[in-house]
C-alpha positions as CSV (number, residue, x, y, z in Angstrom):
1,X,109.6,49.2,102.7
2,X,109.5,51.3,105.6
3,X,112.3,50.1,107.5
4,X,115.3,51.3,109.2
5,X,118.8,52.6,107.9
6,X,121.8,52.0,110.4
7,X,123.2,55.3,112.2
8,X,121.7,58.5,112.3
9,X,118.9,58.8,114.6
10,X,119.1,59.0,118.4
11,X,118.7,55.1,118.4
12,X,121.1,54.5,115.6
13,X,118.0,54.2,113.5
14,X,116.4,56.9,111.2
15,X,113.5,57.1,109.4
16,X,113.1,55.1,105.7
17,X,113.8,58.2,103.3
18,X,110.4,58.4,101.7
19,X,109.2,59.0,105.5
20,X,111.6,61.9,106.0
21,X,110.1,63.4,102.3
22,X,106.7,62.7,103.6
23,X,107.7,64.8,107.2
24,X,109.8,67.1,105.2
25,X,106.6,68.4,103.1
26,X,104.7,69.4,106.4
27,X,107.6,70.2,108.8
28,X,108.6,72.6,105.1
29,X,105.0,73.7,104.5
30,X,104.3,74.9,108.5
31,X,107.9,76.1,109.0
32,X,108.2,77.9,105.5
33,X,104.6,80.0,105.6
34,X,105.7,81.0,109.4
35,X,109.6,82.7,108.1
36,X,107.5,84.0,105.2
37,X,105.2,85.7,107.7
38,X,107.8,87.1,109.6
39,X,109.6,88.5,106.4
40,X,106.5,89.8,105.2
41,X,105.3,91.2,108.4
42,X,108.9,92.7,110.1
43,X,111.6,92.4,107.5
44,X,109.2,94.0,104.4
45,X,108.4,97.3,106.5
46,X,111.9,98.0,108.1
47,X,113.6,97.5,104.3
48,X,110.7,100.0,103.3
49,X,111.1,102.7,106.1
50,X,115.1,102.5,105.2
51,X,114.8,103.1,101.3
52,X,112.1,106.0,102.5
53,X,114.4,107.6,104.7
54,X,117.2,108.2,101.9
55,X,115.0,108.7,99.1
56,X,113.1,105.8,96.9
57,X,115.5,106.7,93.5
58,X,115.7,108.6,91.5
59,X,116.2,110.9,94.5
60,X,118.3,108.4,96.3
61,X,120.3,110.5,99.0
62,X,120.8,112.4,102.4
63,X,118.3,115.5,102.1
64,X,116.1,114.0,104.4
65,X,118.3,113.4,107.6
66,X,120.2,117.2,106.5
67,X,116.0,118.3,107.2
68,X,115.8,116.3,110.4
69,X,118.9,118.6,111.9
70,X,118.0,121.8,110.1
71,X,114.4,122.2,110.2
72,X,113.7,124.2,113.7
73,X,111.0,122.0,114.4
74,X,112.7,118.7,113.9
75,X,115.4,119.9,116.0
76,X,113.5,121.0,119.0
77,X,112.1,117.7,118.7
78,X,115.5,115.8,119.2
79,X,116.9,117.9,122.0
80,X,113.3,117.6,123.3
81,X,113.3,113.4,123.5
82,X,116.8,113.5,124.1
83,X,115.9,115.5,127.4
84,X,113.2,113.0,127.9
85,X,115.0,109.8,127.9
86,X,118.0,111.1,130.1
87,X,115.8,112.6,132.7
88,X,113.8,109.3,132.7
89,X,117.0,107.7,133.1
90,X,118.0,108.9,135.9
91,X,114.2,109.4,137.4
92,X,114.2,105.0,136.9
93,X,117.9,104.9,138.8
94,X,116.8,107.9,141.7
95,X,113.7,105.6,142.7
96,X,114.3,102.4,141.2
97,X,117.8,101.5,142.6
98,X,116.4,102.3,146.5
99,X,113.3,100.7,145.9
100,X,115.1,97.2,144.8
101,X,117.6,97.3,147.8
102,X,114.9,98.0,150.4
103,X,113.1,95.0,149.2
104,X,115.8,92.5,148.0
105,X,118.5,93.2,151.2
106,X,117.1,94.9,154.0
107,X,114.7,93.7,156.6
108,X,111.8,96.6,155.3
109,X,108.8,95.9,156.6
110,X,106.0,95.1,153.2
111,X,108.3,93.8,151.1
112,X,106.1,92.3,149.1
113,X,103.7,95.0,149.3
114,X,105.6,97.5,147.4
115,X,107.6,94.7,144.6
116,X,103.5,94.0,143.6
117,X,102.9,97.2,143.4
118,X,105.7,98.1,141.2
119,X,104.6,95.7,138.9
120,X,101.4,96.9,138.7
121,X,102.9,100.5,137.9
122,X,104.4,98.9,135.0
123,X,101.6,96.9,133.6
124,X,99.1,100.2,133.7
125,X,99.3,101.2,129.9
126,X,101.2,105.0,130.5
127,X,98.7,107.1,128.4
128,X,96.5,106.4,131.6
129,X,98.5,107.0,134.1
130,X,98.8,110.8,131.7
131,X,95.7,111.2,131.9
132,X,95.2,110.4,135.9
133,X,98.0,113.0,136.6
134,X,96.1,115.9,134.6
135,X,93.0,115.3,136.7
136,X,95.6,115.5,140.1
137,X,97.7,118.4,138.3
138,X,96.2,120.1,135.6
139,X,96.7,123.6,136.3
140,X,93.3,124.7,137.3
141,X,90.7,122.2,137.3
142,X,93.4,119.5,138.9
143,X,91.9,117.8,142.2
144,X,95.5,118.3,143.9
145,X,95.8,121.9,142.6
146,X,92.2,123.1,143.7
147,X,92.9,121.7,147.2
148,X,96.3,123.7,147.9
149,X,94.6,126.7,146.2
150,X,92.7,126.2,149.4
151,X,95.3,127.2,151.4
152,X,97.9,129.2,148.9
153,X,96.4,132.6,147.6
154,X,96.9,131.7,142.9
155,X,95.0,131.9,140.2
156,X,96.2,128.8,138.9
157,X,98.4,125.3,139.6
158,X,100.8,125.6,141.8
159,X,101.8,122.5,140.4
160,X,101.5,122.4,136.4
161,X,101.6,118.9,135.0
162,X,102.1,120.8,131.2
163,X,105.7,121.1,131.3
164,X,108.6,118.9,130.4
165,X,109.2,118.1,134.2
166,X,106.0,116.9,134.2
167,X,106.3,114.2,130.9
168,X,109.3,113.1,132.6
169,X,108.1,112.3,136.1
170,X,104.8,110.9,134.7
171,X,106.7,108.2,132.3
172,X,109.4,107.9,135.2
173,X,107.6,106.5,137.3
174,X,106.1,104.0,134.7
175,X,109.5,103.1,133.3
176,X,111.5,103.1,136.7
177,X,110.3,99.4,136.8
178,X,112.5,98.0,134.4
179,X,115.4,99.7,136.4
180,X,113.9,98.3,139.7
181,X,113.3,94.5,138.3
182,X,116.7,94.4,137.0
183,X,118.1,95.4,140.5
184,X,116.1,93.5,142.3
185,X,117.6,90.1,140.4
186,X,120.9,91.2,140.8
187,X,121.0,92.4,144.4
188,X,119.5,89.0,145.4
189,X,122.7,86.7,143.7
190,X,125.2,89.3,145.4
191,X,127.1,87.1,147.8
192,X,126.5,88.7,151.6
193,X,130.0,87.5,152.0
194,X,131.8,90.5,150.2
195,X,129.6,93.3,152.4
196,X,131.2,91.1,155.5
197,X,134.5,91.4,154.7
198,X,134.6,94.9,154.0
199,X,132.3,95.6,157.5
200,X,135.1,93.7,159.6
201,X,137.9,95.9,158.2
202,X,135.4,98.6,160.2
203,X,133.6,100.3,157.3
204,X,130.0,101.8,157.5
205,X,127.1,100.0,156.6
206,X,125.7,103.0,154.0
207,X,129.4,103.3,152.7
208,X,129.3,99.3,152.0
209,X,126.1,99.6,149.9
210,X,127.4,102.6,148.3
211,X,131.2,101.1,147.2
212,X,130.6,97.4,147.7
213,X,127.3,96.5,146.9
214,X,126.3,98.7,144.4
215,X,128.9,98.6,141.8
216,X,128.9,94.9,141.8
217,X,125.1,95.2,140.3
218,X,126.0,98.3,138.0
219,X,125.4,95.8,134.9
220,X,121.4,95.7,136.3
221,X,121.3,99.2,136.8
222,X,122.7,100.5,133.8
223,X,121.0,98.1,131.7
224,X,117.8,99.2,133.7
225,X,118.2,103.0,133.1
226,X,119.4,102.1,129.3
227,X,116.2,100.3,128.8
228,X,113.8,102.6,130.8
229,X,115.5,105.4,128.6
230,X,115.0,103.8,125.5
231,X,111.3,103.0,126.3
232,X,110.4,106.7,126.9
233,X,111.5,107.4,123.2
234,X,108.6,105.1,122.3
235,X,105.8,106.3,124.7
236,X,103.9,108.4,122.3
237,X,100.8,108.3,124.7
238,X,101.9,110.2,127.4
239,X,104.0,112.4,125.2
240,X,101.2,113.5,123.4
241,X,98.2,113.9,125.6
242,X,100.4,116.5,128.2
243,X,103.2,117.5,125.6
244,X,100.8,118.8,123.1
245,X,98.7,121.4,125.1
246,X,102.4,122.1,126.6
247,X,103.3,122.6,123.1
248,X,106.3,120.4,123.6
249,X,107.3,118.2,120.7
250,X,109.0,114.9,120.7
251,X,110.1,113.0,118.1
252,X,107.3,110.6,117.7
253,X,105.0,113.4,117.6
254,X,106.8,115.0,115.3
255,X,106.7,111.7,113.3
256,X,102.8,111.7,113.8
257,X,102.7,115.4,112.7
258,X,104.8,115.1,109.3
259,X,102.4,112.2,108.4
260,X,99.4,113.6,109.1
261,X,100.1,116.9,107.4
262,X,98.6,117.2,103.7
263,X,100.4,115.9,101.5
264,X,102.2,113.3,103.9
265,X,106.0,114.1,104.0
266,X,106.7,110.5,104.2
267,X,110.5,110.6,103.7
268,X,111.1,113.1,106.4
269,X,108.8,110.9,108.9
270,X,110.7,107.8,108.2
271,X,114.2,109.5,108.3
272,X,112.8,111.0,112.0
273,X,112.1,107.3,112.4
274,X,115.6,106.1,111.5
275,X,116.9,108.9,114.6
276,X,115.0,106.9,116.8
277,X,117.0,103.6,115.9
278,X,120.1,105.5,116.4
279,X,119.7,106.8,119.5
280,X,118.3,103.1,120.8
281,X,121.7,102.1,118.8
282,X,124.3,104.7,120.7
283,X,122.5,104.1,124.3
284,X,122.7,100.0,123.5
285,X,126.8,100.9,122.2
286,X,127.5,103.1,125.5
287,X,126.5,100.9,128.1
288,X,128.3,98.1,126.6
289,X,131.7,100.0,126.5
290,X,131.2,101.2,130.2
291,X,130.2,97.7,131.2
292,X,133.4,96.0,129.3
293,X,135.8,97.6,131.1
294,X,135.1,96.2,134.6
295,X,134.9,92.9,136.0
296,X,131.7,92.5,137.9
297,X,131.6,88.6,138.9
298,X,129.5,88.3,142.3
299,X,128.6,84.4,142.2
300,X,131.7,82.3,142.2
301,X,132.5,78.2,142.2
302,X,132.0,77.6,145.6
303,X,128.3,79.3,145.9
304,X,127.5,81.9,147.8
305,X,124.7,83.3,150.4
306,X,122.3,86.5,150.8
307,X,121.3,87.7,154.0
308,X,119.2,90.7,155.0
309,X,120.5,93.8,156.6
310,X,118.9,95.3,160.0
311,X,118.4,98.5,159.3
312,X,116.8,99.4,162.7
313,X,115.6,102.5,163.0
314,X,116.2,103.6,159.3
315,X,113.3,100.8,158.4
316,X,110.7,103.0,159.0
317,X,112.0,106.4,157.3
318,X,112.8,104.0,154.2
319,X,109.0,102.0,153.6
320,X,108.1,105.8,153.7
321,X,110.1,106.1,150.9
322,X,109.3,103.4,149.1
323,X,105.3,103.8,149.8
324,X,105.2,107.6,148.4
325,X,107.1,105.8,145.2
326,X,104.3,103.3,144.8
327,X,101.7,105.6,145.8
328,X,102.4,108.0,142.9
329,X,102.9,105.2,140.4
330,X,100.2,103.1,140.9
331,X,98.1,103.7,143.8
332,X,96.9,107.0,142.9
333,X,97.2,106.9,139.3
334,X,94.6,104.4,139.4
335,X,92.8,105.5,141.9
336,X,91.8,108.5,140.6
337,X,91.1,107.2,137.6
338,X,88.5,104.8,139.6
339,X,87.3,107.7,141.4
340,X,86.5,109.8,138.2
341,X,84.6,106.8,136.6
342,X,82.1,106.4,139.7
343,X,81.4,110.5,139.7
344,X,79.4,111.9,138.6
345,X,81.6,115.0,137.6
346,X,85.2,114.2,138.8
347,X,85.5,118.3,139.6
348,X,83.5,117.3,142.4
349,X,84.5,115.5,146.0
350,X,83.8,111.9,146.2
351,X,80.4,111.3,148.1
352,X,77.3,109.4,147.4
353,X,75.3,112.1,146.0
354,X,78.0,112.2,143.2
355,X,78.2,108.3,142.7
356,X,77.0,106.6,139.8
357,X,77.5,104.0,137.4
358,X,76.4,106.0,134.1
359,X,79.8,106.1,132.7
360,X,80.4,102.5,132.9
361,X,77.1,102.3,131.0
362,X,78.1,104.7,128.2
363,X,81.5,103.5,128.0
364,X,80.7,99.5,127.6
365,X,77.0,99.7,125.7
366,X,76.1,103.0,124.8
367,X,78.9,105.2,123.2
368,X,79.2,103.7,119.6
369,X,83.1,103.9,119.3
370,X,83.8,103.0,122.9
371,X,81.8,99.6,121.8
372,X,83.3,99.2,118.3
373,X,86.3,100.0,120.5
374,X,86.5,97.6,122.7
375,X,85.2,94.6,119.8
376,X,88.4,95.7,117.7
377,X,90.8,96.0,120.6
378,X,89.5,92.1,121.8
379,X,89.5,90.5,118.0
380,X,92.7,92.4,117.4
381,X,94.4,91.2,120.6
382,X,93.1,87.7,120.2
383,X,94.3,87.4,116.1
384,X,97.8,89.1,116.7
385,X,98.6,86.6,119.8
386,X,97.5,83.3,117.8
387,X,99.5,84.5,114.7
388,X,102.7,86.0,116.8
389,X,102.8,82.8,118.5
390,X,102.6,80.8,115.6
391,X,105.5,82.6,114.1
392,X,107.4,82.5,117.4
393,X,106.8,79.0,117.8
394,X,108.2,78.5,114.6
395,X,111.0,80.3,114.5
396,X,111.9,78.8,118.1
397,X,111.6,75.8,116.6
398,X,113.5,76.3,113.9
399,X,116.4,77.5,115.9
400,X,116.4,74.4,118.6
401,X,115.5,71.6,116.4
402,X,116.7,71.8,113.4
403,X,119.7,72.7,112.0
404,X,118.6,74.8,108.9
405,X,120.9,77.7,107.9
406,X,120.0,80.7,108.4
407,X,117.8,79.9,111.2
408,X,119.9,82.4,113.9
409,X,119.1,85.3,111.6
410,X,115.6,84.6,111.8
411,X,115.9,84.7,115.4
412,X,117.5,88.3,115.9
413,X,115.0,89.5,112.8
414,X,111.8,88.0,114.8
415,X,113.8,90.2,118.2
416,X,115.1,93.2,116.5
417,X,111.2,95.0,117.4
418,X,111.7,94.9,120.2
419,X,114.1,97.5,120.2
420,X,112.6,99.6,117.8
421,X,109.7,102.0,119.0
422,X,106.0,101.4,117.7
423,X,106.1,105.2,115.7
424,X,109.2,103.9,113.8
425,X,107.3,100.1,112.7
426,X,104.0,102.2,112.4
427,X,106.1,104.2,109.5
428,X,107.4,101.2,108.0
429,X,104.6,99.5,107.8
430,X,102.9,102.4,106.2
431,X,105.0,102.5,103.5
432,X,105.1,99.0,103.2
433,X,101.1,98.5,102.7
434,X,100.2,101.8,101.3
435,X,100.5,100.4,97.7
436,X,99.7,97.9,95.5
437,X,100.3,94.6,95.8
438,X,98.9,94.7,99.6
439,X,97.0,97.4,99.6
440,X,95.1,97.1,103.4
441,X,96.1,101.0,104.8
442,X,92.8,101.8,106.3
443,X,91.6,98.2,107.4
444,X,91.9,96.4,110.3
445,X,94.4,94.0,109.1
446,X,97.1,96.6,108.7
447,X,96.7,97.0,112.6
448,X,96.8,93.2,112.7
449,X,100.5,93.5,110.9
450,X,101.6,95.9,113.0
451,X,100.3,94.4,116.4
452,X,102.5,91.0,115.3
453,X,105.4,92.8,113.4
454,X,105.6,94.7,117.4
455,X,105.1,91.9,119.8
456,X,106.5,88.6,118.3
457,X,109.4,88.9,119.8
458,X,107.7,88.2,123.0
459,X,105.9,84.6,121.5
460,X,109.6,84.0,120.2
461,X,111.7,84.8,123.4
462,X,108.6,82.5,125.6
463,X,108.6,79.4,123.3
464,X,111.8,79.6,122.8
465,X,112.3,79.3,126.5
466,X,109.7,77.0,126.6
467,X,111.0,74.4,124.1
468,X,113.9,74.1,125.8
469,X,112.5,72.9,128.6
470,X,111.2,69.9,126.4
471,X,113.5,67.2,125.8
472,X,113.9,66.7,121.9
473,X,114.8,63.7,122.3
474,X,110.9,62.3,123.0
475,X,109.6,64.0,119.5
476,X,112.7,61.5,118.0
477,X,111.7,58.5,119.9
478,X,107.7,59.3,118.8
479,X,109.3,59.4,115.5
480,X,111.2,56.5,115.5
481,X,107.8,54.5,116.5
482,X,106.5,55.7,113.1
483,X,104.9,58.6,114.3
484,X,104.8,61.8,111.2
485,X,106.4,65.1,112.2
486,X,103.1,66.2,112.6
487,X,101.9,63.8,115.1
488,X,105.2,64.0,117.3
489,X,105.0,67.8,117.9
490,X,100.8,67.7,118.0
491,X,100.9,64.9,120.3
492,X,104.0,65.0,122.4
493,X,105.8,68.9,122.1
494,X,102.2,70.9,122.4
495,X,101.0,69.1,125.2
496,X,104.1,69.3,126.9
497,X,105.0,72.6,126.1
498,X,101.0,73.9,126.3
499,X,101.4,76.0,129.7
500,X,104.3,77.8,128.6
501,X,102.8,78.6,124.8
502,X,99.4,80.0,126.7
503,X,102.1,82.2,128.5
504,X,103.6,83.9,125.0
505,X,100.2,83.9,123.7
506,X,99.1,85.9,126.8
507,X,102.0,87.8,126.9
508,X,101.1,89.3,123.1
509,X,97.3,89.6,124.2
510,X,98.0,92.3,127.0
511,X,100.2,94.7,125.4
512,X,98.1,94.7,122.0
513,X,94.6,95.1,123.5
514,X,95.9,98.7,125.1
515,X,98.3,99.5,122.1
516,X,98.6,103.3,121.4
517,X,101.8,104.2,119.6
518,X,101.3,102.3,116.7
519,X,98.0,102.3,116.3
520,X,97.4,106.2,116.3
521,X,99.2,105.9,113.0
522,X,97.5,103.5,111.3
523,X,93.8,103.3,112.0
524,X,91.1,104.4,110.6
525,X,87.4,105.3,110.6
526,X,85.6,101.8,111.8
527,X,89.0,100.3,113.5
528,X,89.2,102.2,116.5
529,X,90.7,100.3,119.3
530,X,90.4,101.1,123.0
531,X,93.6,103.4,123.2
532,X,92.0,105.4,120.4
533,X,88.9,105.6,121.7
534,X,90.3,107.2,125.3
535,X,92.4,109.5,123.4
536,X,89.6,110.6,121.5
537,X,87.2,111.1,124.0
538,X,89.8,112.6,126.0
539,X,89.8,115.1,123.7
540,X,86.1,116.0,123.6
541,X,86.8,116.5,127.2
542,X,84.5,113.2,128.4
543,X,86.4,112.9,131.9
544,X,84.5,110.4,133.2
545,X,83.7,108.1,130.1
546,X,87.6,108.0,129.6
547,X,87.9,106.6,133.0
548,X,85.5,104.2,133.1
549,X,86.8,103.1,129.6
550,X,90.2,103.6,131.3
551,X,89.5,100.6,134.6
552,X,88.0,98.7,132.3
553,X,91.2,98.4,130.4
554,X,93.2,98.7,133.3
555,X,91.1,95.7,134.9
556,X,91.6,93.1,131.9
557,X,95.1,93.8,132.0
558,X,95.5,92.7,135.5
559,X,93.4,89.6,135.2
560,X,95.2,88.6,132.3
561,X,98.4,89.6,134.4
562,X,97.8,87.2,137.4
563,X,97.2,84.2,134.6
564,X,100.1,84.8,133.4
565,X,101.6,84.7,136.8
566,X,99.7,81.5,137.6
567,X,100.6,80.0,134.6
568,X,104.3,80.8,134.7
569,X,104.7,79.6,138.0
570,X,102.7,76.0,136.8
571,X,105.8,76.0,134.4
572,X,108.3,76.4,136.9
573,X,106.9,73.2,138.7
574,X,108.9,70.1,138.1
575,X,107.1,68.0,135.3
576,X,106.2,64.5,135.4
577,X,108.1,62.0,133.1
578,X,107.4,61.0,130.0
């Protein structure tokens, strides 16, 4: 009979062991195709790009990575990103560290002005806000250029966006935000009460924030400049639409250049890949040992405060500051890029004479890969974001309600992308569906693998957060009423947890409807996606199609942005009892 065994469940009672087979079959069946996705889809493509790198045997060894630092070309390459990611670095600490004191501690005037725009610097996809500085700063047709040409005697620039200052102020002041966020957060739990004591013993206000204040949140900015670096390795948009005509090389154009070449050289483009992993490695290893040998405790027992400092007269010389930041990454990014769309030729001034809507036209209904585009980009969005959270989900729950072995090592495999660039999975994945017995290079599903190999950790990290905000113990009392596995997490954990799973699905959705770095990789004639499409047409020179293609794309993102905002902020509410 179906009855109850003593001890064991939350109630002392458990389920009668044919129910827990019955359960066991589903909870198995659901949990078990979801870990064999993620194997498939992550583990399968990083154990391929590994055994490429030193040579699938009977070649097994170390010739490729001797090419990667011997070969002139591979070399320049290195120095090249290596230059790159320092100088974006510093670029995210220079403007990012200011920017987050002026808004989380001092009494700046627009605050909230300039932390919204920050965030929308960050949520433009970089390979547009490339191509709005080569309109402003191309050499000689640039808007900016052709206005001080006005007034300085050259034949060209003065200011030339084609030059490896250029690449790094352009993906600066995209990645600057993950320095500035990271700030922010810790500058706001710094207890006021440690800039007091050191400002009775008579010490300066700016010498406070620079010995006191600062150091305390060196974990943020370090970790913020770390990450910022990390994700300019990755950027292959940017590094490719100005680095190329500069005839600078990075390492994942190098990548894209080995594999493109005829034949492919596919061991040399996945050992290039495997640099990539180290260098995220070394950076990850560096700021750990800097951070481990100081103590940098700023909330203690007994709680603390945060208070704003008057800066007086200094306000007004710092929102300057802090506007021309903004300004330049993401007021007149996408500005421009609005402007070109509505012109008729963007060489032109803005007037009405020169407004139209044409490219808009072209762009959404006219052009037949902008179209096909835009369909791909939306069916390959929506299908990578149902099957990423399914697998996130999964492994979530896997990790916080069961206690199957094995399940934390599904957890760090379904995070490690995260940290590995979208030219280095692009490779694996490659060489995982090239061949027999999944054979789908060319199609749109090997973009559909490599959209959820690249953003499940974001479903996993947001229903993992989101499930812990459920209380396990209402799935075991459904349970104990008789209800099957099935039933308890359909009819009690979704609903609960609905808001917050909308979240991760969302948050996979934006970043894979503007993909570029893996996608230039993999596609194929017929699975264009938008990012293709713009770097394409940006090619054939079409200005103003790009940027009405361009706010288009930059205009779902931000829609899709403030749900997400709504929604995580519905989450944050208290919820009613169940």
């Amino acid at each position: 009979m179906r009855g109850a065994l003593p001890a064991g469940g939350p109630f002392g009672v458990v389920p009668a062991p044919e129910a827990r087979v019955r359960r066991f079959g589903l909870e198995g069946l659901v949990l078990g195709v979801a870990v064999i996705l993620l194997l498939l889809l992550v583990g399968y493509p990083l154990l391929w790009l590994i055994l490429a790198a030193f040579g699938l045997p009977p070649e097994f060894g170390i010739e490729y990575f001797v090419r990667v630092f011997t070969r002139s070309q591979n070399y320049d390459a290195l120095i090249n990103t290596l230059q790159l990611a320092l100088g974006t670095g510093a670029v995210s600490v220079a403007i990012g560290v200011p920017l987050a004191w002026a808004t989380a501690r001092t009494d700046m005037r627009l605050r909230n002005v300039v932390h919204a725009l920050v965030a929308l610097s960050y949520i433009t996809p970089p390979y547009l806000t490339a191509l709005a500085y080569i309109i402003l700063f191309g050499p000689d047709a640039g808007q900016f250029n052709r206005v001080l040409r006005m007034f300085i005697e050259v034949d060209s620039g003065p200011v030339n966006i084609f030059t490896m200052g250029g690449i790094i102020f352009v993906i600066g002041i995209h990645v600057f935000a993950f320095t500035y966020f990271l700030t922010y957060s810790a500058l706001r739990s710094v207890d006021s009460s440690l800039e007091e004591s050191a400002q009775i013993l008579g010490t300066r206000r700016w010498r406070i924030t620079l010995s006191v204040t600062l150091p305390l949140v060196a974990p943020a900015i370090t970790g913020g400049a770390l990450l910022a670096a990390i994700d300019s390795l990755a950027l292959f948009g940017p590094q490719a639409i100005i680095g190329t005509p500069a005839q600078i090389v990075f390492l994942p154009t190098r990548i894209y250049a080995t594999i493109g070449s005829y034949p492919p050289r596919w061991a040399e483009a996945s050992a290039l890949s495997l640099v990539l992993v180290v260098l995220t490695v070394i950076g990850l290893a560096v700021q750990r040992g800097y951070l481990e040998r100081r103590s940098y405790v700023t909330v203690g027992g007994r709680g603390g405060r945060t208070t704003r400092i008057s800066l007086g007269a200094w306000r007004w010389p710092l929102l300057l500051f802090c506007l021309a930041v903004v300004f330049f990454s993401a007021v007149a990014p996408i500005g421009v890029l609005v402007l070109t769309a509505f012109s008729k030729s963007w060489a032109d001034p803005p007037s009405l004479s020169n407004f139209t809507l044409a490219h808009f036209a072209t762009a959404l209904f006219h052009d037949q890969v902008s179209v096909r585009s835009i369909v791909n980009s939306t069916k390959l969005a929506t299908m990578a974001a149902a099957v990423a959270l399914v697998i996130g989900a999964s492994v979530a729950y896997l990790d916080l309600r069961t206690s199957v072995r094995g399940r934390r090592l599904l957890d760090y495999l379904a995070v490690l992308p995260l940290g590995l660039p979208g030219t280095v999975m692009a490779v694996g994945i490659l060489l995982a569906f090239l061949r027999s017995p999944i054979p789908i290079y060319g199609t749109i599903w090997i973009l559909l693998v490599a959209y959820v190999a690249r953003f499940v950790p974001l479903a996993t990290r947001s229903a993992n957060a989101t499930f812990r905000q459920v209380d396990a113990s209402l799935e075991e009392a459904g349970r104990i009423t008789g209800a099957s596995w099935w039933v308890a997490v359909r009819r009690i954990l979704f609903p609960l947890a609905r808001p917050g799973l909308l979240v991760a699905f969302l948050l996979v959705f934006i970043p894979s409807f503007s993909e570029l770095s893996a996608t230039i990789l993999l596609y194929g004639s017929g699975t264009e996606t938008i990012a293709i499409a713009i770097y394409r047409l940006n090619d054939l020179g079409q200005i103003e199609v790009v940027s009405a293609l361009a706010v288009f794309t930059i205009a779902v993102v931000l829609v899709l942005s403030a749900l997400v905002n709504l929604l995580s902020n519905a989450t944050s509410e208290p919820r009613a009892q169940v």
